[in-house]
N, C-alpha and C positions, 0 to 999 in steps of 0.2 A: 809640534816641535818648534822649537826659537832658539833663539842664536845669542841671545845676553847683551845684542845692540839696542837699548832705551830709545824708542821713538818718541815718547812724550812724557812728561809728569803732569798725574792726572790730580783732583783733590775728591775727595770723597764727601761726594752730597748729601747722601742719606743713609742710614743704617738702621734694619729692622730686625729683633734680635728675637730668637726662637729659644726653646729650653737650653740647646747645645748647637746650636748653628744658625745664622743669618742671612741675610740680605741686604746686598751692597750697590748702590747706587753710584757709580762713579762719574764722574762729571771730566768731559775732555773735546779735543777737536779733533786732531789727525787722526783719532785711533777710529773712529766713528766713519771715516774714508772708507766705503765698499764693504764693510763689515754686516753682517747680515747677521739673525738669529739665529744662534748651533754655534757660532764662531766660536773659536779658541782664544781669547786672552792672557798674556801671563800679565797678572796683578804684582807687584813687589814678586816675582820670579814662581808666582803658584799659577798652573793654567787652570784658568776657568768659561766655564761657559755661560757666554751671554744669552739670556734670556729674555730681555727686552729691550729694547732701542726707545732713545727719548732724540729730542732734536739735540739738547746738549749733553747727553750721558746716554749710559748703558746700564744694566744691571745683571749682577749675578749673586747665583747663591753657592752660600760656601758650606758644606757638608759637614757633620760631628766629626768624621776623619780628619779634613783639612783645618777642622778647629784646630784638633790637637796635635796636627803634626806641623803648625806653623805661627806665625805671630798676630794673625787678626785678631786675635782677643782682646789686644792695645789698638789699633787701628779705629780712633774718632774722626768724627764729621768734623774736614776742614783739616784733614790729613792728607799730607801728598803720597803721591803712589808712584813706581814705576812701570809705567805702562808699553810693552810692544805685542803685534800681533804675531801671528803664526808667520813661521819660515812657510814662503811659495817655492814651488819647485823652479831653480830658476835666477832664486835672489843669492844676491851674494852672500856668502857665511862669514862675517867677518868679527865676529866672537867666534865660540863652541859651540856643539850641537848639546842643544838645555830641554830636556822635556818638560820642565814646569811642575816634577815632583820632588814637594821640597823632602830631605832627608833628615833636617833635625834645625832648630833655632840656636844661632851663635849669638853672643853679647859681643858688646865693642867695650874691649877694656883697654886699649891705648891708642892713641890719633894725636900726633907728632904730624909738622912741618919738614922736611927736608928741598932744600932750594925749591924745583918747582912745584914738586911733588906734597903730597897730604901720606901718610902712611898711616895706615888704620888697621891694629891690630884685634884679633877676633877667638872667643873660646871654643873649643871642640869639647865634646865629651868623648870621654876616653875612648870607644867602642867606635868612633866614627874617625879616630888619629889616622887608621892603615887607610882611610881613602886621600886623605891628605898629602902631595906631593909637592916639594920644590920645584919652582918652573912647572907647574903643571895648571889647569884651568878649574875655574872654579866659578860660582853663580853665587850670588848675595844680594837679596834682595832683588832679583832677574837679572844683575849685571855681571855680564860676563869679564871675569878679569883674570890675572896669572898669580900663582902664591909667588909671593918673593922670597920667602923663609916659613920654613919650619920650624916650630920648637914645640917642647912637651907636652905641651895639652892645649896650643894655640896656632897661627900662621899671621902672618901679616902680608897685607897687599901697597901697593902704592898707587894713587888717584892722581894723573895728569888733571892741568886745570881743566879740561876741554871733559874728562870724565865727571867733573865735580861740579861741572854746569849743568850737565846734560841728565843728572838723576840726582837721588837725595839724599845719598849716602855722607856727603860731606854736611848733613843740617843731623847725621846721627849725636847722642850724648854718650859720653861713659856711662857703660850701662843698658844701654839699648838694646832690644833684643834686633835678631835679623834673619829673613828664612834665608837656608845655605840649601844649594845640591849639590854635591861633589860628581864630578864627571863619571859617569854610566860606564865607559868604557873598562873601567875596572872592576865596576860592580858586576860588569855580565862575565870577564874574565872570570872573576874568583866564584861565580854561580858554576860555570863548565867545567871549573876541574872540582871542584865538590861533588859536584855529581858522578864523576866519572872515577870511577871505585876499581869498573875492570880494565879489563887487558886490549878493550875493541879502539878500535879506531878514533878519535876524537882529540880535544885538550888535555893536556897534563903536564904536568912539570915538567917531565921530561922530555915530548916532542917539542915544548919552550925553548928548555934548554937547549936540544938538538938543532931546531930553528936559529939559535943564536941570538934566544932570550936568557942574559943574565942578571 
């Protein structure tokens, strides 16, 4: 579990590329602090697991699944990453709670200046719109940030400078792709009342409702 607060941006030293999956060597410093082999890394907001320790990087491997359900396929030697470790029990949560599995690659198809802010708008495909909410939290690339708007088959966020230093989101192009998760909390909502068909005890729309969910 991680929280979408970017500890470091790492570059990518080596890459070793299999039929459908690889091998990523990432080169960095803080993140290599107390980190052991098993660790949990989320890479650009995918957790993965380190598998070897160098003095100045780590490496891991990325799986045929996380091929295709995220953007390392573009990911070159001499690419920046967004790098943070696992949430400790303990540390402060000051993003959302981010499991590191991505749900689907957005494009950046508009990044506007407003006074201090950067606004960088991003596509959904249609099937993934009901997880998208106003004022609500979302992960791009591991960074934890708020939608500011909603619109039909898009959202846009806004990038304080302090965010646009701190990860790499503001060196994206029109175009770019980006792994997204939209916040879990909704997803395991809408998993509880699918399931729940009878009359027993559990979630439903209705004890929602009753609850004084409208």
């Amino acid at each position: 579990m991680f929280t979408g607060i970017i500890e470091e941006i790492g570059v990518l030293k080596e890459r070793r590329d299999g039929s459908h999956s690889c091998t990523l060597t990432v080169r960095c410093e803080k993140i290599l602090e107390g980190t052991k082999i098993g660790d949990s890394i989320a890479v650009n907001g995918t957790c993965l697991t380190v598998t070897k320790l160098n003095a100045d990087s780590f490496d891991v491997d990325v799986t045929p699944e996380t091929m295709r359900r995220t953007a390392f396929s573009i990911v070159r030697v001499g690419s920046k990453l967004n790098l943070e470790r696992a949430l400790r029990i303990g540390d402060r949560l000051g993003g959302h709670l981010v499991s590191g599995h991505v749900d689907f690659v957005g494009k950046l198809i508009k990044k506007e200046q407003e006074g201090n802010a950067v606004n960088l708008t991003f596509s959904v495909p249609e099937q993934w719109m009901k997880y998208i909410l106003a004022k609500g939290s979302i992960a791009i690339d591991g960074v934890s940030l708020t939608i500011a708007k909603k619109q039909s088959n898009s959202f846009f966020v806004s990038l304080i400078p302090h965010t646009g230093e701190m990860t790499i989101l503001l060196l994206k192009q029109i175009g770019d792709p980006v792994n997204i998760e939209c916040d879990c909390i909704g997803k395991y909502i809408e998993q509880l009342i699918g399931h729940n068909t009878s009359s027993s005890i559990g979630v439903t729309m209705d004890t929602l409702i009753a609850g004084g969910y409208k």
